[in-house]
N, C-alpha and C positions, 0 to 999 in steps of 0.2 A: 310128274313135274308140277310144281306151283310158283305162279307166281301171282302179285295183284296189282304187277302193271294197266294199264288203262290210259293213255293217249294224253299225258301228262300231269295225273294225281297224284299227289304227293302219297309216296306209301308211310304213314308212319305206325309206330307199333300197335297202335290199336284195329289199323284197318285189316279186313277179313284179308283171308287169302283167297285163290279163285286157282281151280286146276283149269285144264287144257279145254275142257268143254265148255265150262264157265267162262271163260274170258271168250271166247268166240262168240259167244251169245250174248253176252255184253256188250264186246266190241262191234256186232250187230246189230243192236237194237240203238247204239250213239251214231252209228253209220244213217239208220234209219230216221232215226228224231233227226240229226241234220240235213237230211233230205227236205223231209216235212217241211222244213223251218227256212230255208237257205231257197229251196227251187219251188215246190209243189205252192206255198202260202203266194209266192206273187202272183199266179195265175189267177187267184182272185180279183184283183185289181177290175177286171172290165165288170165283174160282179155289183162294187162296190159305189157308194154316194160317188158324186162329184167334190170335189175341193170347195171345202166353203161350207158345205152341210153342218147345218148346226147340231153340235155335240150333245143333246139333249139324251138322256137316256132312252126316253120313247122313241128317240131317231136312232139310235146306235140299235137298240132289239129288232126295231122291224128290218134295219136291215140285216143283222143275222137271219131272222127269220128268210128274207129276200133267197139272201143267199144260198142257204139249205133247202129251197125247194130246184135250185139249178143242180142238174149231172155230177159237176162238178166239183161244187160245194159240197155234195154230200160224197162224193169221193173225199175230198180231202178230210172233212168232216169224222168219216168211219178212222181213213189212217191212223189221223191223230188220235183218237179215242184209242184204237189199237196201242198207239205209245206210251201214251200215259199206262196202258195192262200192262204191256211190257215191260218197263223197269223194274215192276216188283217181280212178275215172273223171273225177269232174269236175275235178279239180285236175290231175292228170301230167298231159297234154294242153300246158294251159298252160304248165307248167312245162317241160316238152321243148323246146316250141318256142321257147323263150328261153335255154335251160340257156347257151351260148357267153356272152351277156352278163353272165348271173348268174356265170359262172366268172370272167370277168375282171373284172368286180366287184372279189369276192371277194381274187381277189389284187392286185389294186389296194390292197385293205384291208389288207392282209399286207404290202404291199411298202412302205406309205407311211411317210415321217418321221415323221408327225402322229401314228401310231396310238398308244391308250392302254392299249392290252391287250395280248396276247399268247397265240400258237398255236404249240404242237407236236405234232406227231404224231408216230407210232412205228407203222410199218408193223409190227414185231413183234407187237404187241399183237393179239390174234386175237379175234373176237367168240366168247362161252361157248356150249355149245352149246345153253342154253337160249335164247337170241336167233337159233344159225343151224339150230337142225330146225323151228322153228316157223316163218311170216310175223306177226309180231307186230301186232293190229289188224286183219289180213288184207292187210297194205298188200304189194303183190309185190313178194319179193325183201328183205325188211325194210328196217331202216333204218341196219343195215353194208356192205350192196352196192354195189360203186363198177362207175358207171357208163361213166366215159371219166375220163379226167388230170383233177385238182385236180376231182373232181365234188363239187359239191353239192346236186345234186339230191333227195335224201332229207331234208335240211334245209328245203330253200326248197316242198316239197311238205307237209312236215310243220307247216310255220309258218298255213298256209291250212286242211289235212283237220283238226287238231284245233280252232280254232277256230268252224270249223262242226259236230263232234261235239261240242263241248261248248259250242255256242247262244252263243256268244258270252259265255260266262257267266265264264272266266278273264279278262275286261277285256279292253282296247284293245291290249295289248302283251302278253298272256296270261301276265301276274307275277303274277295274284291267291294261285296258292298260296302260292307263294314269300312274299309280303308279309303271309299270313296268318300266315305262320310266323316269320317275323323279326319281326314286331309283337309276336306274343306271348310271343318271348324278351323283349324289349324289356321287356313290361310285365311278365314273371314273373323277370329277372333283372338290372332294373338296373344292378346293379352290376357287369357283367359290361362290358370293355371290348376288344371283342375287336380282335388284330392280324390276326392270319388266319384265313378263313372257305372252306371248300370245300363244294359239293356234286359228290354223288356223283350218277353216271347225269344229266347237266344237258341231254342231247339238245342243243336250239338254245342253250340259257342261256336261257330263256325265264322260269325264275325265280329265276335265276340274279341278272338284273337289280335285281331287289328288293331283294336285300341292297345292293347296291352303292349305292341308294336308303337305307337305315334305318340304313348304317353304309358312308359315304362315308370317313370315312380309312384305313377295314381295307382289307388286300389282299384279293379275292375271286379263287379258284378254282372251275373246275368241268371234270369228267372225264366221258368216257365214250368207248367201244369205238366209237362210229360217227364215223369221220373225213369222209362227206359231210355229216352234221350237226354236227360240230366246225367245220369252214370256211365252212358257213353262218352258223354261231352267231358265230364270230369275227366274220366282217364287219358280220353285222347287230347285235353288240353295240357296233361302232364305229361304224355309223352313229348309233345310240341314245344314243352318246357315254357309252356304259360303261364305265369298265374294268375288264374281268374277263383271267384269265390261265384260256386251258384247254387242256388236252392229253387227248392218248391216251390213257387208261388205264382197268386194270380193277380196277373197285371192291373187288373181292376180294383186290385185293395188289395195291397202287399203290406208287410208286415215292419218298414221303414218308418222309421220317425220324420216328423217333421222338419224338412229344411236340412236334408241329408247328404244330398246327391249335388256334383256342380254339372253333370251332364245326364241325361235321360235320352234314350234313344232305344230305336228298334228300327230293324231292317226286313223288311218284307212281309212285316207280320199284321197288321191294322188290316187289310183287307182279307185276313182270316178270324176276324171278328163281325160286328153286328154296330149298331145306329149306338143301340143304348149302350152298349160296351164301350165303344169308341169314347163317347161322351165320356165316360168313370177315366176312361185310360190317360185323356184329357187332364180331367181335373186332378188323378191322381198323383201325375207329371208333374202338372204346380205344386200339388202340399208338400209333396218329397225334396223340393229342389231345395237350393240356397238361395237365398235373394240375388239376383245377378247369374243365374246359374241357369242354362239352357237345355230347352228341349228339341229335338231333332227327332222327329220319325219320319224315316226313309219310306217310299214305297214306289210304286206303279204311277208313269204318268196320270192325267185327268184327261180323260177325252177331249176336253177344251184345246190341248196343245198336241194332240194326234191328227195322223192325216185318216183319210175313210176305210183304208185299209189298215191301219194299226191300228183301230179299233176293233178289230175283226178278234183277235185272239183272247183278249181280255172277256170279252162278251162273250167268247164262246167258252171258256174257261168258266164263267160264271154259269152256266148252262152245263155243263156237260163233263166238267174237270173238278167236282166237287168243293166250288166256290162259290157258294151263293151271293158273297155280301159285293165281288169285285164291280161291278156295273153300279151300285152305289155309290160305293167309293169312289170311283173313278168320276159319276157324274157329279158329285157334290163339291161343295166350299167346305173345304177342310176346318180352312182359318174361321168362319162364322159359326163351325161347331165346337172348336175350341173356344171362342168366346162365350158362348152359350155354357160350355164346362166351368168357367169361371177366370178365363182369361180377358185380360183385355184388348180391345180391337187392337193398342198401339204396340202390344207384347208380341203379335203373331203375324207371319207373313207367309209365302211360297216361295221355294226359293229349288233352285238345283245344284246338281255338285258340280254343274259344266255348263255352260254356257251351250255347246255342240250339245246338251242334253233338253234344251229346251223345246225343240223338236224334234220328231223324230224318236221312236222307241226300237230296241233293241231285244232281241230273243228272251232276252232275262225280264222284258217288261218295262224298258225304258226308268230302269229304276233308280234314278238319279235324281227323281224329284224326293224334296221334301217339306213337312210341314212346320215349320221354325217357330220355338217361343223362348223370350227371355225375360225371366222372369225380374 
């Protein structure tokens, strides 16, 4: 028997399938991560700063460190490292054993009259080497390593492990951020009508989708350096009957002309980059736009607006979840590196998709902040 239900994932044609042993061990290891996440993470609390503790990066690591020399901490500590193993154990497996299918798939999807999107790649295009000296997540071999011809397999792997890391909480098609973040252009710039929209770093398109949802006559794009997850993402945004246009490329110097784009956005992705990267992605985002034409990148609260315990996971993610740059990120002024890229102070601000999102973070990372420019 097969099937690739999973605790409310949308099945659509591209996703794997999962026999009987498979989904057990999936539906074990979501069981697992929501434990981690929901019960075992508050017991750190007596661990943890008092309220008030300034957000400084040197104060957020020592207290990790703090933390991880208690019983406890390093129980919870181990678990979660254990989870993070788990989802690929329990997902590649599956995904192997089917990869030929999901290949021809895939280009099935790429070859057909019908299609509404479009895929290029650019085997030039080299992953930065902040994506190739790390495994990002810990996932082996990241998520730019091609496997065998037209692989997809980093995609169609990647569509099931996050969904289980993050409890099913980005929705049925995992566009929640994406949909967080074009709504609330929507409601903060009406009058904005945009023709073309891109995101940077878009992995599967996974919220990628969203826009293509909240502003069906815009053209939507979305790039990124991993072409087994570009080919996944292509096919499984034409089963979902999207269309997006995406290709190879790197966020840092894309291959867009001048004054292109009326929206630039990325959803989760800046803090799996680096200082000086950030800075190009920056400036990038203005040369592309249109005058009047706005950038959004979505990410993880700033320690500034966490309490001492929601800083605990971010920082140890940066530690230990193959995330080096998150604790940067998180401790810095986004908006005075944007300036520094070549924005101006009055262009850029912080801003969230919620109001209820300005404190307080959430399993996925409190990920309703973002960093605003209008150009």
């Amino acid at each position: 028997m097969k099937t690739g239900s999973i605790a409310g994932q949308h099945q659509h044609d591209m996703m794997m399938d999962v026999n009987h042993d498979e989904l057990a061990y999936q539906l074990f290891v979501q069981s697992y991560i929501q434990d981690i996440n929901f019960r075992l993470q508050g017991g750190l609390k007596p661990l943890c700063d008092t309220e008030g503790t300034p957000a400084s990066l040197k104060q957020v690591v020592e207290q990790r460190r703090r933390i991880l020399k208690h019983p406890y901490g390093q129980m919870w500590s181990s678990l979660r490292r254990i989870a993070r193993e788990f989802t690929c154990e329990a997902v590649g497996p599956a995904v192997e054993r089917q990869l030929p299918d999901l290949i021809e798939k895939a280009r099935k999807y790429r070859s057909s009259n019908r299609k509404i999107g479009s895929l290029q790649l650019a085997p030039d295009v080299k992953a930065p080497r902040y994506n190739t000296e790390i495994e990002i997540h810990c996932k082996p071999g990241g998520y730019h390593t091609e496997l065998t011809a037209d692989d997809v397999f980093a995609g169609a792997e990647y569509d099931r492990t996050t969904y289980l890391n993050t409890a099913g909480l980005l929705g049925p098609v995992m566009d929640r951020l994406g949909k967080d973040v074009a709504q609330w252009v929507k409601r903060s710039h009406p009058q904005l009508k945009p023709r073309r929209i891109l995101e940077m770093g878009c992995t599967i398109g996974q919220s990628t989708v969203a826009w293509v949802d909240e502003y069906p006559d815009a053209e939507i794009y979305g790039i990124d350096v991993a072409a087994p997850c570009l080919r996944y993402g292509h096919a499984r945004a034409e089963a979902l009957g999207r269309h997006i246009h995406f290709s190879q490329q790197d966020a840092e110097r894309t291959g867009f002309p001048d004054n292109h784009f009326d929206i630039v956005a990325s959803h989760a992705m800046i803090h799996e980059t680096s200082t000086a990267a950030l800075h190009n992605i920056f400036a990038e985002s203005l040369r592309i736009l249109k005058p009047g034409g706005l950038m959004v990148h979505n990410d993880g609260t700033p320690f500034r607006d966490l309490t001492p315990l929601e800083r605990v996971v971010p920082d140890w993610d940066t530690q230990f979840n193959a995330e080096p740059f998150i604790s940067k990120m998180r401790a810095s002024d986004l908006t005075e590196w944007a300036v520094e890229a070549g924005w101006r102070p009055d262009q850029v601000r912080h801003a969230y998709t919620s109001e209820n999102l300005s404190r307080g973070v959430s399993v996925i990372g409190g990920a309703g902040y973002m960093v605003v420019g209008r150009k």
